[in-house]
C-alpha positions as CSV (number, residue, x, y, z in Angstrom):
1,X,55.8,330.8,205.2
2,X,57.3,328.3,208.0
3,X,57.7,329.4,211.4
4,X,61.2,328.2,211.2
5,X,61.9,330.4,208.2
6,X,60.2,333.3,209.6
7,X,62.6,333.5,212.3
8,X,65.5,332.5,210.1
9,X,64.8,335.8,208.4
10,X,64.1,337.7,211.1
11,X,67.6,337.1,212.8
12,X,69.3,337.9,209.5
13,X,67.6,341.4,209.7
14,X,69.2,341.5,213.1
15,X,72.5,340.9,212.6
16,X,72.5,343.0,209.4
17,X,71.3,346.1,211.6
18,X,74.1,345.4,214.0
19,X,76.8,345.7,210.9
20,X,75.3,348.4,210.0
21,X,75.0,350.0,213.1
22,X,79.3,349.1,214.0
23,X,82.0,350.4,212.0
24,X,84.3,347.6,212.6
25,X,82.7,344.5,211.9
26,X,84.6,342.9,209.0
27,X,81.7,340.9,207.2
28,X,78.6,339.0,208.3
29,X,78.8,335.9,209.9
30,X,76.8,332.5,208.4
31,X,74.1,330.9,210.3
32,X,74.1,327.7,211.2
33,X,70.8,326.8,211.8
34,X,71.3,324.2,215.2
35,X,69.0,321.2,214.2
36,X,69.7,319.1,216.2
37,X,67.1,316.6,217.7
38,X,64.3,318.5,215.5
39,X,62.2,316.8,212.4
40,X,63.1,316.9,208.9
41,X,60.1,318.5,208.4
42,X,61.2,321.7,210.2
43,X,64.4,321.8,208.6
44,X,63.3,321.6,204.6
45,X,61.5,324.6,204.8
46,X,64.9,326.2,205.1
47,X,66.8,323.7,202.7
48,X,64.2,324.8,200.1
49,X,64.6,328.5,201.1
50,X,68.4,328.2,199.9
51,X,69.9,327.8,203.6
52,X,73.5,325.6,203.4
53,X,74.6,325.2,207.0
54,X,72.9,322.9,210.0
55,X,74.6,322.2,213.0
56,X,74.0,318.5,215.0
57,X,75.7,317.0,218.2
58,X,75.5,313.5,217.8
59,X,76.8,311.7,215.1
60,X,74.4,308.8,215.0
61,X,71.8,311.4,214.8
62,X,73.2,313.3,211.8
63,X,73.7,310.0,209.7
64,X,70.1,309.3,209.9
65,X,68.9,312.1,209.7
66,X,71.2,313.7,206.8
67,X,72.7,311.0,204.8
68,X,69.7,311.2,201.8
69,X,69.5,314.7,202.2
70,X,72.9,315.7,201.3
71,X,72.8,312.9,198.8
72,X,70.1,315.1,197.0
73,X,71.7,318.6,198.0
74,X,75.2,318.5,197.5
75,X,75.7,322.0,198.5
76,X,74.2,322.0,202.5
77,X,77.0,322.0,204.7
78,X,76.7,319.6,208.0
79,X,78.7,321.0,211.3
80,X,79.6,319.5,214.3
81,X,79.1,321.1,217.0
82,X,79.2,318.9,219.6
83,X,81.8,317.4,221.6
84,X,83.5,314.3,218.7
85,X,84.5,310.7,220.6
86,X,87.3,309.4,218.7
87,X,85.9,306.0,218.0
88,X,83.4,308.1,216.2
89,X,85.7,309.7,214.1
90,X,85.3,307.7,210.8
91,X,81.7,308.4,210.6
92,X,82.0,311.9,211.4
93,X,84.6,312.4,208.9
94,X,82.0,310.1,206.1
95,X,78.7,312.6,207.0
96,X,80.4,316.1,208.3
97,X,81.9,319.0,206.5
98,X,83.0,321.2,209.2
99,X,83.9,319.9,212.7
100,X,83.9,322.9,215.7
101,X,84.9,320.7,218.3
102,X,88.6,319.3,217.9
103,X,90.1,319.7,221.4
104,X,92.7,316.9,222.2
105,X,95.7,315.3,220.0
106,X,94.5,312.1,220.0
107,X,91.2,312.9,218.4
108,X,93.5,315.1,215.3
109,X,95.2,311.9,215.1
110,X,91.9,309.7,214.2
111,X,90.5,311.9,212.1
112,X,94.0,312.8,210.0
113,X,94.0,309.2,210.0
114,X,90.3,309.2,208.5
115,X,90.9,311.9,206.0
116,X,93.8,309.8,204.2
117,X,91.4,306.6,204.5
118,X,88.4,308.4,203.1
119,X,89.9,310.6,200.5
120,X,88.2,313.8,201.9
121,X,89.3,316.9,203.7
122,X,86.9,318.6,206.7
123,X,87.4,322.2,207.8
124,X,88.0,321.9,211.5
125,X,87.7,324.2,214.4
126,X,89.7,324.0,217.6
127,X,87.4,324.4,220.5
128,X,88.9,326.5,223.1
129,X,87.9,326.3,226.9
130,X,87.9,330.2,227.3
131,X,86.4,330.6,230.6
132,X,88.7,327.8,231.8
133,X,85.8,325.9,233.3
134,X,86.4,322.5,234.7
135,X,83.3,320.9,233.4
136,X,83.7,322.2,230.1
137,X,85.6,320.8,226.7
138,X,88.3,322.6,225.0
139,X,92.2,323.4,224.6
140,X,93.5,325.3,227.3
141,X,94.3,329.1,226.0
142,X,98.0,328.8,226.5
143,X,98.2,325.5,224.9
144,X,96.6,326.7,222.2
145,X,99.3,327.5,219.9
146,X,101.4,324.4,220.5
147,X,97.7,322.5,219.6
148,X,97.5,324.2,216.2
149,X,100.9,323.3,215.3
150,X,100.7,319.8,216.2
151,X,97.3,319.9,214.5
152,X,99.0,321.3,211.0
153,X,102.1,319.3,211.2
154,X,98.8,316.3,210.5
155,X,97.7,317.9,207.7
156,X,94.2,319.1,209.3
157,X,92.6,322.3,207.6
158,X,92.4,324.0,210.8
159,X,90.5,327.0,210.1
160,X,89.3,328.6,213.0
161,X,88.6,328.5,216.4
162,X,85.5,327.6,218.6
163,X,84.2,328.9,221.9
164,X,81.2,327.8,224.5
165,X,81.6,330.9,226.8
166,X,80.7,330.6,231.0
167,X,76.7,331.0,231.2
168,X,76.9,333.4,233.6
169,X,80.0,335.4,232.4
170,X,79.7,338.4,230.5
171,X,80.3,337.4,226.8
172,X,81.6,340.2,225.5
173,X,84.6,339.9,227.3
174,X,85.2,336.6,226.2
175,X,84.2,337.0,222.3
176,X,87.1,340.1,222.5
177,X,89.5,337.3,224.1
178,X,88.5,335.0,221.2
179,X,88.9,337.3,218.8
180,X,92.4,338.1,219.7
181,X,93.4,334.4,219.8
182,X,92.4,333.9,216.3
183,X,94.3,337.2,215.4
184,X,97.2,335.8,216.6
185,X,97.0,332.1,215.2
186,X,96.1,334.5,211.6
187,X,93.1,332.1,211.6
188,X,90.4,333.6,209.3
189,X,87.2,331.6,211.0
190,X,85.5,332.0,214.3
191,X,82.9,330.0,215.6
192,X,81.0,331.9,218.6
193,X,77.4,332.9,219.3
194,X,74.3,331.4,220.3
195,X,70.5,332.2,220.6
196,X,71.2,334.3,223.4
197,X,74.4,336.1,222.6
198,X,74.9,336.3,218.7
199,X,74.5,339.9,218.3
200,X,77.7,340.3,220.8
201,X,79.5,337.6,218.8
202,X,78.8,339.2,215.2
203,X,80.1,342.5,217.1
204,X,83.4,340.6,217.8
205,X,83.8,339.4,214.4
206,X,82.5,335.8,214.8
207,X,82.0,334.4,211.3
208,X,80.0,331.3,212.1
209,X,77.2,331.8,214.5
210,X,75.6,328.5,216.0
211,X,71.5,329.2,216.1
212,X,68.9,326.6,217.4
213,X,66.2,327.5,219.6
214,X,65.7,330.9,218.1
215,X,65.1,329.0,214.6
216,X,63.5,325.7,215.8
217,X,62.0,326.8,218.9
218,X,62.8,324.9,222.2
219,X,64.0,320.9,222.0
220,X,62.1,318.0,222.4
């Protein structure tokens, strides 16, 4: 068996024994395996294992690398998961199913403008600056729920939100915060968790959790 499936499998177990050990976790949360600047190679064993979702930052890099491949496997779901220029909103739109990184009105606008010209609708995530950190993407928390509005007056499937919590924070605290925001918008997806955190994510309900070097090993 493939390295990169053996630890697939072994997170899985993880996060299943966390569910099991909580009361109020809702359901488990998908994977998406992170694949970003990794071979093909290390990704099929996965594909073949059944796996749908892969996460990429760079658009360029998902069109090669993904265009035949979801031409032969219809079902794998691409994510973007990293931060979306808006003159690269019609390709992203083309190759992508779920976007996790909307976070300004004038990127909604492109792609609601993409999703007419294409003829195809992408579940989108609006990526929240939680630890309000300067350097850092995202909608400010209280402009959140005047984004979503202006987001679903354009006819985006907004269906969740998206967080990149402070390194050196404690998590937890801002998963719960997350969590509550999504409550409130009556959002039904949440997009938190990494390698190092994901267990404390899946505790806080997250539904998607974003996985790379604990799949693919350490980047190139």
């Amino acid at each position: 068996m493939h390295s990169t499936l053996v630890n697939l499998i072994e997170i899985q177990k993880k996060i299943q024994l966390k569910i099991n050990n909580q009361t109020n976790i809702t359901r488990s949360p998908k994977i998406i395996a992170v694949s970003k600047t990794h071979p093909m190679e290390n990704i099929l064993p996965l594909i073949n294992h059944g796996h749908l979702d892969y996460g990429e930052n760079k658009v360029q890099e998902a069109i090669e690398k993904w265009t035949e491949i979801k031409g032969h496997n219809s079902h794998v779901k691409l994510h973007l998961i990293g931060k979306l220029q808006s003159n690269k909103a019609k390709i992203a739109v083309r190759i992508f199913d779920y976007i996790h990184s909307l976070d300004n009105e004038k990127l909604a606008v492109k792609i609601a403008d993409e999703q007419v010209k294409q003829d195809k609708k992408i579940k989108i995530f609006i990526q929240i600056n939680i630890g309000e950190e300067d350097q850092k993407s995202g909608v400010k928390k209280n402009d959140v729920l005047e984004f979503y509005k202006y987001c679903k007056n354009l006819n985006l499937d907004i269906i969740g939100t998206m967080c990149i919590p402070p390194v050196d924070g404690n998590s937890q605290v801002y998963f719960s915060e997350m969590n509550k925001i999504n409550e409130k918008l009556n959002l039904s997806e949440l997009s938190m968790g990494m390698s190092e955190d994901y267990l404390e994510a899946t505790k806080n309900n997250s539904t998607f959790i974003r996985i790379g070097s604990k799949i693919f090993g350490q980047r190139n």
